[in-house]
N, C-alpha and C positions, 0 to 999 in steps of 0.2 A: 305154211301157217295153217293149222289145223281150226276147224270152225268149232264154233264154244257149242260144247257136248248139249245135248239134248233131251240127257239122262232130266236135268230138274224141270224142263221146259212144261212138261205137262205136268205140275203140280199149279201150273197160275192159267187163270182164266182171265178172258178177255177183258171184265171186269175191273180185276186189280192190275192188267198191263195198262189198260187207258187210266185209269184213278193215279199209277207210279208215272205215266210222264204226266199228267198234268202236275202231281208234286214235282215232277224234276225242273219244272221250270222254273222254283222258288231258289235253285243252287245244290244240288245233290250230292256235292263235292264234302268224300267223307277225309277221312285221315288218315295220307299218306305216310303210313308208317317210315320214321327213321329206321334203316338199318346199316351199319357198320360196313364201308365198300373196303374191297382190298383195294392198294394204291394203283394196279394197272386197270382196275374197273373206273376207280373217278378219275385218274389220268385218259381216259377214252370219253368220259363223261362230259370233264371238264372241255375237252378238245370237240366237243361236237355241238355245245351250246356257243362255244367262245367265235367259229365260222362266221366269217362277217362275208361271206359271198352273195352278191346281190342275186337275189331269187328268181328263177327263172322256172316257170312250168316246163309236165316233162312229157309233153303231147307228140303222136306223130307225125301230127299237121298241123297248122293253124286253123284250119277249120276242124278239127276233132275237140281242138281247145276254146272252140268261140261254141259248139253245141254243150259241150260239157259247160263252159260258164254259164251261157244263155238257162240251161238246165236247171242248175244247183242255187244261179239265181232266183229263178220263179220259187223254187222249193224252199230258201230262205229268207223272200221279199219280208214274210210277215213280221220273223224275228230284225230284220236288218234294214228297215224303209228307207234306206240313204243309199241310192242305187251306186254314186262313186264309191264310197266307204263298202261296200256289200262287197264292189268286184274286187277293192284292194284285200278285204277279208279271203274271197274266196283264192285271189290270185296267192298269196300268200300261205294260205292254209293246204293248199293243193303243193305247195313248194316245201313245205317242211314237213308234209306227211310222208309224200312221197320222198323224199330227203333220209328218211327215217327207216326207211322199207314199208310204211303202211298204208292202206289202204284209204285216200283221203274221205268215201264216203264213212265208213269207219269212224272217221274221226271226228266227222258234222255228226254221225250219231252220238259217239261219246258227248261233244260238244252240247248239243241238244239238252242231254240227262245233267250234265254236269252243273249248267250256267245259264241254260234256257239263251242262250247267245249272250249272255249279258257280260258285257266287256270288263265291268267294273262290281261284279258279283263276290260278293265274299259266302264263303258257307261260314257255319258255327264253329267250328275247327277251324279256321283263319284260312282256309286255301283261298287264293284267290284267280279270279280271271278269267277268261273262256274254257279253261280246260282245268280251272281250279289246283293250281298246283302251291304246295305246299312251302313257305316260306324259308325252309329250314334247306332245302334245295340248293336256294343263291350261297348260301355260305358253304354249301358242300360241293357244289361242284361251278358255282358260277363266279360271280364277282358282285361284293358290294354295292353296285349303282345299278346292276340289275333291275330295271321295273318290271314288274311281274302282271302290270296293267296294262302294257305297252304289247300291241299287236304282235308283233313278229316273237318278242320278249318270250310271250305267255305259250305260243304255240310251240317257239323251239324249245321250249323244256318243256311244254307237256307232251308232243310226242317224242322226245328223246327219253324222257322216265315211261314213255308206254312200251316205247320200241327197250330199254333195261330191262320192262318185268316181261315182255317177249321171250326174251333172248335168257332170262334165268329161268323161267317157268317152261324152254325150251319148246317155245310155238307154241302152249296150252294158251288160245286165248280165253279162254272162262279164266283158268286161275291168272290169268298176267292182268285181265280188267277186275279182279276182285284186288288184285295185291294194289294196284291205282286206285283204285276207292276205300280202300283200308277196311275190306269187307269178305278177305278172301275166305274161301267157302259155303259164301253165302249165296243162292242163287238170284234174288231179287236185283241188284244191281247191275249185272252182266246181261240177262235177260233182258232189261229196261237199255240196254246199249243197242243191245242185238236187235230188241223192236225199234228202234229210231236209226239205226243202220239199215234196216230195210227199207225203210222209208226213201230214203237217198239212192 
């Protein structure tokens, strides 16, 4: 997976990277454009959201997996105060990213920009949830009872539409995180992932 180019990176200054996360904490989540799958794309889509395999982290030790939680917990106490619910979030989100091929700090950064952690975040475009994904989804590749609020729900489909625009954007991740925010081309949004992935 190739790292998101660095070609725009120097047109933003410190300034407006810290100004764009504090906006992303309001829901950043822009508009995941609908586009037309051929049927062995959403037949793989549909078959990877549908896995009901109980989650399981994918550590070399249980101790690599208790520093790693201890970790990402301290990093996310502020957004998440509910220490149970934090480690169910992080035990979770570490199982479907990596699930996915991605990188789960990656995906707290995305998370960060998208929804500011907020479980129950809508943006202005109707996405909704920690990874803000677009409603139009469940009818395309999931099933009507779908909640898209629902912990595991919101995460399995939004890194399964990250790890789609991966995999058609062929590893570009600038363009795969711009075509998830329904912004592709544009460097502000990708940038603003890429500074709260560092973070992690």
């Amino acid at each position: 997976m190739r790292l998101i180019q660095n070609r725009y990176a120097c047109h933003l200054t410190l300034p407006v990277l810290v100004g764009g996360l504090l906006f992303a904490c309001t829901a950043y989540g822009g508009t995941q454009a609908y586009e037309p799958l051929s049927a062995s794309v959403r037949g793989v889509l549909q078959q990877a959201v549908s896995d009901q395999a109980a989650p399981r982290m994918a550590f070399a030790s249980q101790r690599e997996a208790d520093i790693w939680l201890d970790n990402m917990s301290r990093r996310v106490g502020k957004h998440i105060p509910d220490a149970a619910y934090r480690m169910d979030f992080l035990k979770t989100m570490h199982y479907e990213a990596t699930r996915a091929g991605l990188d789960p700090q990656l995906v707290l950064g995305l998370i960060e920009v998208e929804s500011g952690f907020r479980k129950y975040a809508v943006s202005n475009s109707g996405a909704r949830g920690y990874m803000q994904v677009m409603p139009f989804w469940v009818d395309l590749i999931g099933n009507r009872k779908d909640n898209l609020f629902h912990l595991r729900t919101n995460l399995r489909y939004g890194c399964t539409i990250l790890r789609h625009y991966l995999d058609m954007e062929k590893g570009d991740l600038y363009r795969a995180l711009g075509r998830y925010n329904g912004s592709l081309g544009k460097p502000e949004y990708p940038n603003l992932v890429r500074a709260a992935w560092h973070k992690y």
